[in-house]
Structure formats: C-alpha cells, structure tokens
N, C-alpha and C positions, 0 to 999 in steps of 0.2 A: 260576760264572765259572771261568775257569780260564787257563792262563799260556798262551800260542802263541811258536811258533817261526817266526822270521823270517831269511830268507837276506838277505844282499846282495853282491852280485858287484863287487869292486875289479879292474875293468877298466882298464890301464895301456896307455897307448901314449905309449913312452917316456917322460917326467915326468909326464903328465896322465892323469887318471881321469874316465870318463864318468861324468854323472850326467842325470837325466832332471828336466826336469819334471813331478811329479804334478800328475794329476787326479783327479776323479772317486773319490776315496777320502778317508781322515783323511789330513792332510799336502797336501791340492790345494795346489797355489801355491808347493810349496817344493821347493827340490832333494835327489834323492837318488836312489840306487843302483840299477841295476837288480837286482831280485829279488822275492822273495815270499815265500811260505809254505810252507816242508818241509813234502813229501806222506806220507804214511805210507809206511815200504819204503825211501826216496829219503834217500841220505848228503847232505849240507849241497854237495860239490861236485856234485852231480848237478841239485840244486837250484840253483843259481849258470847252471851252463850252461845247463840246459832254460829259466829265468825268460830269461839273458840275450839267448840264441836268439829265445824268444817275442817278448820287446821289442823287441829293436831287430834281428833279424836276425844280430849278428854269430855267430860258433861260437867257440868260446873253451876254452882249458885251465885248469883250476883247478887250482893250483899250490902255495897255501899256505894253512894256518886262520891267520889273522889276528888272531883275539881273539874278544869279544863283547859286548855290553853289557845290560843292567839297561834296559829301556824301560816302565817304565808309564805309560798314557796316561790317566788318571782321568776325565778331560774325555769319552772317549767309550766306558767303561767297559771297556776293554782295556788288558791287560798282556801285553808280547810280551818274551821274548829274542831277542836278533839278533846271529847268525852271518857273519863276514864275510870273505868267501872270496878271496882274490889269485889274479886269472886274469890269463891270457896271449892278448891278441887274437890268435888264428891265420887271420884273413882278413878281408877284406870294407872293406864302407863302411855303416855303423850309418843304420840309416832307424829311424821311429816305426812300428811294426808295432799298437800296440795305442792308438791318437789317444784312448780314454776312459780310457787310464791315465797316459799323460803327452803334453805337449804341444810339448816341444822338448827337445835334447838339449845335451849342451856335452860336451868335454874342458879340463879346469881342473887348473891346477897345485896343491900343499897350499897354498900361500900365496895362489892366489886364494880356494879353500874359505872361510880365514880370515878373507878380507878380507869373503865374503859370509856369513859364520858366522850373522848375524841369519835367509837366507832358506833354511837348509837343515833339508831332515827332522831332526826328533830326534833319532833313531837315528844317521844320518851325522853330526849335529855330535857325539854322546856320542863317537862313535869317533874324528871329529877332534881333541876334546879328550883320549882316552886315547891318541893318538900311535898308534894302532892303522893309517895310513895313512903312517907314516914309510918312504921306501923302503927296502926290506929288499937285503942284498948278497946278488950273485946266486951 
C-alpha cells in the first residue's frame, strides 16, 4: 500500500465554490471538488486545471496552494494526501463533462458547505474544518 496524492481545484466565482457530485468512485453521493490524482511530471496546479477542464469544461488559473490535509480512508484500504489549489474561473459556463464521475454540480457559499458538512467528501469537509477555504485577501 502506499500514500496517493490527490488535487482538488477551489474554484470561486465571487463568494461560491463549485463542487460536484461524485459518482462512480469512494465518496458517490457526496460533495466535492473538482480534481484527481497528480500525474507523475504534473505540479499540483497543473493538475487542478487539467482535472477541472476534464470535469466540468471550465479553464481556470490556479492561483494559490491553499493547504492540505491527512485523508485516510481504511474503509477502502487507501490513504491519500490532498492538495488544494485556489483557482480563478477565467470563462465559460461549467457542464458535467464526465456523468460517471459526478452527477450534478452546485456553486455554494462556506456557510452553506457548513450547513451541508454531513454530505461532503472527506477530504472537502477535513479542509472545511481547517479553515483552508476561508477567502484569502486579494
């Protein structure tokens, strides 16, 4: 076994942050980030852009390293760290580009994250709770 690196793209348009619904992976049914799995070669924001592009379509700046958190999943014998990169939507209108990996999208304020903290991926709620999604001054 061994530890994986996981991206996730903190995509803001103005107060709110996209998050997706998973599918078809650990975490189906819960909310969280577009991203994936740093490729080998590929810096954490290259991986944010290229995951968020594949998803949902938009193109995006990645802007800031945000933090990371401590994810192990015992339940389905992985253990990942997760990298979470503050991008800057620079176009578009976000579609589901990939329907077997999430199922709908949302832009949600921190406070509503909070108020949905029970239905979000791991990894997004560990980051919600270390304040890792507080807006930074520009």
């Amino acid at each position: 076994m061994r530890v994986r690196v996981g991206v996730g793209a903190v995509v803001r348009d103005g107060g709110r942050i996209l998050v997706l619904r998973r599918a078809g992976a650990h975490g189906a049914g819960t909310w969280g980030l577009p991203g994936g799995h740093q490729e080998f070669g590929e810096s954490p924001e290259d991986t944010a852009a290229r995951e968020t592009l594949e998803e949902t379509g938009l193109v995006v700046r990645p802007t800031a390293r945000l933090g990371f958190t401590d994810d192990p999943m015992p339940e389905i014998g992985r253990h990942y760290v997760t990298l979470f990169i503050g991008c800057t939507r620079l176009g578009g209108e976000p579609e589901l580009r990939e329907p077997q990996k999430a199922t709908a999208f949302a832009w949600l304020t921190t406070d509503e994250l909070r108020a949905r903290r029970a239905e979000l991926f791991s990894p997004l709620g560990r980051c919600l709770d270390a304040g890792l999604l507080a807006a930074k001054p520009a």
